[in-house]
ZATIKOL-465870 format. One record per residue (C-alpha): residue in three letters; chain; residue number from 0; z, x negated, y negated. Coordinates in nm, 3 decimals, padded with zeros to 5 digits. Layout:
<r ALA,A,NUM,<Z,X,Y>>;
...
END
This chain:
<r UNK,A,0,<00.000,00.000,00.000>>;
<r UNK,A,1,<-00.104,-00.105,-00.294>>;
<r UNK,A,2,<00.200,-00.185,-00.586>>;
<r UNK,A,3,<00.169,00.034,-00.915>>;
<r UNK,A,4,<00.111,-00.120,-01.232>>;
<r UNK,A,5,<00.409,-00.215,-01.415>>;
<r UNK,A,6,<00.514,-00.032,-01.663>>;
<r UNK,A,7,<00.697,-00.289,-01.877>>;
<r UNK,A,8,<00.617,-00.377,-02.222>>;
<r UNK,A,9,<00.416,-00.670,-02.302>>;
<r UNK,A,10,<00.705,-00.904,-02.541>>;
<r UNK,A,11,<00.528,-01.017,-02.845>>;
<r UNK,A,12,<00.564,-01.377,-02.742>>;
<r UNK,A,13,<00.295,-01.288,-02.497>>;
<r UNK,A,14,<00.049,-01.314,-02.804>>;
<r UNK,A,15,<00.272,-01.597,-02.990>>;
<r UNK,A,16,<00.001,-01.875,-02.768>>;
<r UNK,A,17,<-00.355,-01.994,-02.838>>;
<r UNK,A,18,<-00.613,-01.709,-02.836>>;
<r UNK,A,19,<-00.781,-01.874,-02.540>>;
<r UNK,A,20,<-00.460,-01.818,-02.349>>;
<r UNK,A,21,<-00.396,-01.482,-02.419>>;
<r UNK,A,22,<-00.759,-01.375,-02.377>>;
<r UNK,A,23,<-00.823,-01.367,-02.009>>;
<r UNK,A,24,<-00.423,-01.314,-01.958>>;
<r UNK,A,25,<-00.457,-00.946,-02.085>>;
<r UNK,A,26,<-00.702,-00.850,-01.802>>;
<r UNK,A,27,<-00.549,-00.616,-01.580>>;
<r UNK,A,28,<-00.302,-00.542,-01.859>>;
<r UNK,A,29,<-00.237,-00.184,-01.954>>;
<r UNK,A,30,<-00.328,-00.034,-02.324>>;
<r UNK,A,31,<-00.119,00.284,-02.382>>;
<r UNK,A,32,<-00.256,00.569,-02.652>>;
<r UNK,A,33,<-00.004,00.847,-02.722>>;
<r UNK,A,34,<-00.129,01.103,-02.860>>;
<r UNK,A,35,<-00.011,01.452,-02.930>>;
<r UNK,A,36,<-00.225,01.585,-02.660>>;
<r UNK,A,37,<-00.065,01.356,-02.410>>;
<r UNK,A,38,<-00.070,00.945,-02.336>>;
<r UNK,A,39,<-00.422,00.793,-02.214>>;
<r UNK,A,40,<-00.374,00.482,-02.024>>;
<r UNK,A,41,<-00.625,00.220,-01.985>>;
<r UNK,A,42,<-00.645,-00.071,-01.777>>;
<r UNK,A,43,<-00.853,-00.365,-01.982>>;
<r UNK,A,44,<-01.143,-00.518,-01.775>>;
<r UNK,A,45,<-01.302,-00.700,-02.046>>;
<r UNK,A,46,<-01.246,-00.888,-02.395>>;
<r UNK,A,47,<-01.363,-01.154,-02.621>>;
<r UNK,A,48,<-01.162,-01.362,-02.808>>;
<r UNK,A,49,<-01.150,-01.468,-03.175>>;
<r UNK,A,50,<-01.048,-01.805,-03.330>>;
<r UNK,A,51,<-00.981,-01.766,-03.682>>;
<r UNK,A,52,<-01.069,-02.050,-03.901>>;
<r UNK,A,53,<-01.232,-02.240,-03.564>>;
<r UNK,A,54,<-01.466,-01.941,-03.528>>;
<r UNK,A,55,<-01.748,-01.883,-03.784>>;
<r UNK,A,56,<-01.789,-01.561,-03.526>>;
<r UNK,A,57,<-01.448,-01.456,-03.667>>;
<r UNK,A,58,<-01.348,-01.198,-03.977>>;
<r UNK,A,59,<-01.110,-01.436,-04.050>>;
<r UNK,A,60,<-01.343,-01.771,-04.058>>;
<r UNK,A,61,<-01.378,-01.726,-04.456>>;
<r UNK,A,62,<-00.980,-01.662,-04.528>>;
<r UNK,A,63,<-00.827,-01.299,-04.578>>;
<r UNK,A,64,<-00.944,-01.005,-04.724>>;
<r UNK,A,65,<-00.823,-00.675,-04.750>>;
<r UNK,A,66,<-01.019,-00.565,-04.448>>;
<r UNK,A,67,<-00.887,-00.854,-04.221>>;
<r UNK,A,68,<-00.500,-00.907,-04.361>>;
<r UNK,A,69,<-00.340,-00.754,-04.031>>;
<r UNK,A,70,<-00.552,-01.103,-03.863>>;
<r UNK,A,71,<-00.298,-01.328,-04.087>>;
<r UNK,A,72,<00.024,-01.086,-03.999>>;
<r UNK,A,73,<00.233,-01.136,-03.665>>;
<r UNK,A,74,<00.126,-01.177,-03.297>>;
<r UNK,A,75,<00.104,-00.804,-03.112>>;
<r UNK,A,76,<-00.085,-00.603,-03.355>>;
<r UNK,A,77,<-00.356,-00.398,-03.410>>;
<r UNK,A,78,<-00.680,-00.495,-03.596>>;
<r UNK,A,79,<-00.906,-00.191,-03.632>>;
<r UNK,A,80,<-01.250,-00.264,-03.838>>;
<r UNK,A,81,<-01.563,-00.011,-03.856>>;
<r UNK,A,82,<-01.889,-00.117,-03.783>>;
<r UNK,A,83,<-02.225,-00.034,-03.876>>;
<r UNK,A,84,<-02.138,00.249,-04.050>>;
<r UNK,A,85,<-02.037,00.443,-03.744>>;
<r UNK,A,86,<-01.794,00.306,-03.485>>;
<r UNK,A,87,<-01.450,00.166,-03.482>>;
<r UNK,A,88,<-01.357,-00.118,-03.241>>;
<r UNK,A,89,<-00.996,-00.273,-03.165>>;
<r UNK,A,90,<-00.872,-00.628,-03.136>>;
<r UNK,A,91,<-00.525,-00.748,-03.089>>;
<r UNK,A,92,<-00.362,-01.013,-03.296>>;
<r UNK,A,93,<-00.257,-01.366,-03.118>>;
<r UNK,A,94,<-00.181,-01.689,-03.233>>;
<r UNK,A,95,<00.126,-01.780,-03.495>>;
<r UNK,A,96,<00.177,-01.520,-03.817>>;
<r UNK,A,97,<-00.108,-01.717,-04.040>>;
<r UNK,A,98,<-00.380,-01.799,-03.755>>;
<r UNK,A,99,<-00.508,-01.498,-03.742>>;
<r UNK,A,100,<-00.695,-01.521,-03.416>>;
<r UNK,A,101,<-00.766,-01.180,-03.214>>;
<r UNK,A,102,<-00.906,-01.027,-02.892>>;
<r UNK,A,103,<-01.162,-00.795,-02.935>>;
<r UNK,A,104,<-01.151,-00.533,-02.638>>;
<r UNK,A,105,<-01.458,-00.483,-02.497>>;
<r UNK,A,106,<-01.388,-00.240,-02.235>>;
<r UNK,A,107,<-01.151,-00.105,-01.937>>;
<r UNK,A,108,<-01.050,00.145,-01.711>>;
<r UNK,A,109,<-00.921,00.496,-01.815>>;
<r UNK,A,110,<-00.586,00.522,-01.529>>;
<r UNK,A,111,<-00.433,00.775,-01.713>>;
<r UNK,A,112,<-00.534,01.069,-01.947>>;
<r UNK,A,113,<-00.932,01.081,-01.843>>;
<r UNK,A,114,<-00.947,01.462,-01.912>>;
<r UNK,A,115,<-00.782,01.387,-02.263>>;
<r UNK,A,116,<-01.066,01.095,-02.322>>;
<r UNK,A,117,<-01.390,01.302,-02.191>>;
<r UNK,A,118,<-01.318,01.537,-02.429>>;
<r UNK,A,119,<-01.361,01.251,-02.713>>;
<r UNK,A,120,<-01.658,01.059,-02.497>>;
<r UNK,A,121,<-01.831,01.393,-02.398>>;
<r UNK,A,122,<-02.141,01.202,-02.393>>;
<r UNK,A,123,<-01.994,01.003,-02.073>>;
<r UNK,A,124,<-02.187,01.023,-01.743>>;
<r UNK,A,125,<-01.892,00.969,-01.546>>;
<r UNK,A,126,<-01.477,00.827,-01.565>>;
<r UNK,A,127,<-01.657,00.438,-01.564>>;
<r UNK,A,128,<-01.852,00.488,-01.855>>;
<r UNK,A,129,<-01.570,00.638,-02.099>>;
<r UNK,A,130,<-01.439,00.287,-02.241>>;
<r UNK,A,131,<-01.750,00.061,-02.166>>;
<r UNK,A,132,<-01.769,-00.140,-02.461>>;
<r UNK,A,133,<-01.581,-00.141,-02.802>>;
<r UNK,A,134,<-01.709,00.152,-02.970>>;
<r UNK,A,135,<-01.656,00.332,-02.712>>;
<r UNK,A,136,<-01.315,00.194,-02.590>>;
<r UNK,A,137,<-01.176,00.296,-02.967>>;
<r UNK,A,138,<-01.345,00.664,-02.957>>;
<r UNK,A,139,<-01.226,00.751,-02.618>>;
<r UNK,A,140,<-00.818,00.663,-02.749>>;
<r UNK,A,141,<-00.893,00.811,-03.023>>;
<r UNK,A,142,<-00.852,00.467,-03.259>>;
<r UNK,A,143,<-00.967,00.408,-03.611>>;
<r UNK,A,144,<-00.855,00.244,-03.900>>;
<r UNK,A,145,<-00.510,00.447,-03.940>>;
<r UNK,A,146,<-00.422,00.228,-03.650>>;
<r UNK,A,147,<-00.481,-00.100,-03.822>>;
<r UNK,A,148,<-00.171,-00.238,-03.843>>;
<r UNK,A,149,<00.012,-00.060,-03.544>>;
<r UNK,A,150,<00.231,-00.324,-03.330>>;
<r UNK,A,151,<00.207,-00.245,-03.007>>;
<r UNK,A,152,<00.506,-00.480,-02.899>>;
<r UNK,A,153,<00.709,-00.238,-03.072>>;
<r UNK,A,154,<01.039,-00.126,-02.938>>;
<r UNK,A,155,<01.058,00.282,-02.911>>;
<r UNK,A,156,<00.778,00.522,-02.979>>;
<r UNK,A,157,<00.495,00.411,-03.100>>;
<r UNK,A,158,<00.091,00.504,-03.080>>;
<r UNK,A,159,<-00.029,00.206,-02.928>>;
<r UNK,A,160,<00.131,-00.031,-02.698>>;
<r UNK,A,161,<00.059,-00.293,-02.411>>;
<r UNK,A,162,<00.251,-00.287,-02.092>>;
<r UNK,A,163,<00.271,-00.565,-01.842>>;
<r UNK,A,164,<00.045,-00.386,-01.585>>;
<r UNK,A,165,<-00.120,-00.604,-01.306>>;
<r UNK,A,166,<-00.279,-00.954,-01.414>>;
<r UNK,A,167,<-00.592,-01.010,-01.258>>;
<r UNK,A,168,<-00.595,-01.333,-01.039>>;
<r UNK,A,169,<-00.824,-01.637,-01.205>>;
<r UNK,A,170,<-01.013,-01.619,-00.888>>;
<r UNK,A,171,<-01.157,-01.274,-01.020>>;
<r UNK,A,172,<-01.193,-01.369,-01.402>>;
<r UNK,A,173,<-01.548,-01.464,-01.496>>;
<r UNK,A,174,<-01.592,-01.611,-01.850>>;
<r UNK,A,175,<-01.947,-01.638,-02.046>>;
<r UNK,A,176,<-02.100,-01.605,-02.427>>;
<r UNK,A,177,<-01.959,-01.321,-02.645>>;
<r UNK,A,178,<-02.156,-01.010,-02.677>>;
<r UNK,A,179,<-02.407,-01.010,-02.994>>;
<r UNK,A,180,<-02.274,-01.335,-03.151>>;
<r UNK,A,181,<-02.484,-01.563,-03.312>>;
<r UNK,A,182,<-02.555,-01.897,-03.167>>;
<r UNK,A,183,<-02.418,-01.831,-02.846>>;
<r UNK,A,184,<-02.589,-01.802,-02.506>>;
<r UNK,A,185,<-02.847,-01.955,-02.303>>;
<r UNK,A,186,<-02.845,-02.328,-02.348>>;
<r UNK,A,187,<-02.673,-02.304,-02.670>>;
<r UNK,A,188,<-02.373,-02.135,-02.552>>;
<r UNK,A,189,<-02.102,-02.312,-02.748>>;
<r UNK,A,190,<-01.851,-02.021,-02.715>>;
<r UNK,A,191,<-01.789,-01.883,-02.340>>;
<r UNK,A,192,<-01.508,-01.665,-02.496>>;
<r UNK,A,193,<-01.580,-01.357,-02.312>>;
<r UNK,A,194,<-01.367,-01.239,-02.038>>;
<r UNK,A,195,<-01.427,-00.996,-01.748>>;
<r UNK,A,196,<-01.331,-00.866,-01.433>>;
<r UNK,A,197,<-01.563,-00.976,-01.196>>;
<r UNK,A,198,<-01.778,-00.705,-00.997>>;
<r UNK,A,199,<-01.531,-00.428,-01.243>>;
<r UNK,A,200,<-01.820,-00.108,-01.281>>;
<r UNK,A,201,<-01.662,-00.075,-01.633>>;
<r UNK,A,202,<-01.730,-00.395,-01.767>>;
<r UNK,A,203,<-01.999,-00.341,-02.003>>;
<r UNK,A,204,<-02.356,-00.489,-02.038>>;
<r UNK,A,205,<-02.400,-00.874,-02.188>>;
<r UNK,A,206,<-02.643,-00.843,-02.504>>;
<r UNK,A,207,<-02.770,-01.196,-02.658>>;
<r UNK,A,208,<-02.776,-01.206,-03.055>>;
<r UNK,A,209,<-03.068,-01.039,-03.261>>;
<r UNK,A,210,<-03.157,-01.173,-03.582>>;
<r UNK,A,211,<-03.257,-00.939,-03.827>>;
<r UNK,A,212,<-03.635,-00.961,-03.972>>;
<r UNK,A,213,<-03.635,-00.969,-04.332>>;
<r UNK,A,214,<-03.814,-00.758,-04.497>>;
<r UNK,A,215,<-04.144,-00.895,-04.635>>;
END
């Protein structure tokens, strides 16, 4: 028989380490959404991670703004931003207060909730489909920018929080370029930053980088 997740939360020095640490460490980890409907659990199958000032792929590479000042704040939190003009996608904060490194995550497994996330992700052939990739991830837990911010290592209630759940052996962690990041993949890869679950049916689809033509 198969052991149940565990249900404990994730402490915050669990982000306090280098974002290349934390990154493939939060696969098998579970994400919990409360919402007033009901908690939606998801188990994460897939990230990328962030390096700050390292990272010209980063938010943060050019120093804070008001759109990236959770990045800068303590390990554990939430960093929501919107994206081309339609979609919200989640990260969590790693690294020192001041590094502001992240983990974007890219996609997982809904183990709790599903009927409360098809109704958000209606357009979802099936239960492996409702958090692959990002945009998706943040729509079906219902996530956008009033969650920037939220720490999820908080003690008590709160919207959002990581629980220990069941880390994924490194036998079973592939690594490769990030999704859609300039620079990276095929002989060029410089940054194998993305994490996965290998053979996982929600892991989502690699996409190289397309530059945009310029209009003539």
């Amino acid at each position: 028989m198969i052991a149940p997740p565990d249900r404990t939360p994730l402490p915050r020095a669990f982000f306090d380490r280098p974002v290349l640490e934390v990154a493939p460490d939060l696969l098998g980890r579970v994400l919990v959404r409360t919402t007033p409907d009901g908690p939606i659990a998801l188990r994460l199958t897939e990230v990328e991670a962030y390096d700050g000032p390292n990272d010209p792929g980063s938010h943060a590479y050019r120093g804070p703004t008001a759109r990236n000042a959770v990045m800068f704040g303590p390990p554990g939190h939430v960093y929501v931003y919107f994206t081309y003009g339609m979609w919200h996608c989640m990260n969590l904060v790693c690294g020192p207060e001041g590094r502001a490194s992240g983990i974007l995550l890219r996609a997982g497994e809904v183990v709790e909730g599903a009927e409360l996330a098809r109704k958000r992700r209606v357009s979802a052939r099936n239960d492996k489909e409702l958090a692959k990739g990002p945009a998706r991830l943040a729509t079906a837990l219902e996530v956008d920018r009033a969650m920037d911010g939220v720490d999820a290592c908080a003690s008590g209630e709160t919207p959002l929080k990581m629980l220990t759940g069941t880390p994924v052996p490194s036998d079973q962690v592939r690594s490769g370029p990030r999704t859609g990041v300039a620079g990276e993949g095929g002989d060029g890869d410089l940054h194998p930053w993305r994490f996965w679950v290998a053979n996982d049916p929600t892991v989502s689809p690699y996409r190289a980088h397309v530059p945009r033509r310029r209009r003539s």
